[in-house]
N, C-alpha and C positions, 0 to 999 in steps of 0.2 A: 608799240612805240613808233612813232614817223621820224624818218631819219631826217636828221642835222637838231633833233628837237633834243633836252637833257632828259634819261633817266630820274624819274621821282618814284620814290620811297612810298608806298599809300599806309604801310603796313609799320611802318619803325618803333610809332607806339606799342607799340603790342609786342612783347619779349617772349609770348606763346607760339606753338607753329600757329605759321596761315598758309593755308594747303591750296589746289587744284584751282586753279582760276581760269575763269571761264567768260570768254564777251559772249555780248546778245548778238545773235546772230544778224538784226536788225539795226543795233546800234553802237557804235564803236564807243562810244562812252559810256557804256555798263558795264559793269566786268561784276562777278560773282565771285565767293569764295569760302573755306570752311575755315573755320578759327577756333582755335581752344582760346581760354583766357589763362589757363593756370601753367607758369613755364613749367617743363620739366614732366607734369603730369600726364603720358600720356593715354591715359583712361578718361582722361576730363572730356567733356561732353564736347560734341565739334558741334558749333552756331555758323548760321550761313549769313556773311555778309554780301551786302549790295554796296559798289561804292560807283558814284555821278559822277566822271571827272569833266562835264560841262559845268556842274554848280558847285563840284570841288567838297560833297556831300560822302558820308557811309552811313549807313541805317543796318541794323541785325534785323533778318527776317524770321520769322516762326521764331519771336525770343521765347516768347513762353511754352513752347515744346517740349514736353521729359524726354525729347528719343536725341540720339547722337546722328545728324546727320551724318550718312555715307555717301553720297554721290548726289549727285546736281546733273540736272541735262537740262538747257532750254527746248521750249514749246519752239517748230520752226519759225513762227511770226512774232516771236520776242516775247509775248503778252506774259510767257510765266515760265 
């Protein structure tokens, strides 16, 4: 967040946890992060979201993965 700018919410739809968020080390408008979708359930599967706040975008990556993501680390040049 850059100061005098307002706090936004990326996540409010989503009444699930959204967990460890993380920027690209390369660009300050990526941020990463894990999400259940189901409130309350926490065995439900963690989905790793990407969200752009230059095009104001979130996309789910690896949706169609069976495994529960556990952790996220960026590549040091942002690429992955």
């Amino acid at each position: 967040r850059t100061a005098g700018q307002p706090t936004v919410c990326i996540t409010c739809e989503n009444i699930a946890t959204d967990t460890d968020p993380s920027y690209s080390p390369t660009d300050e408008n990526l941020l990463v992060y894990r999400s259940h979708s189901v409130p309350g359930y926490e065995s439900d599967q963690y989905k790793v979201k990407m969200y752009n706040a230059s095009l104001n975008t979130k996309v789910t990556l690896l949706d169609d993965w069976d495994r529960s993501i556990q952790a996220m680390t960026w590549s040091p040049n942002g690429q992955s």
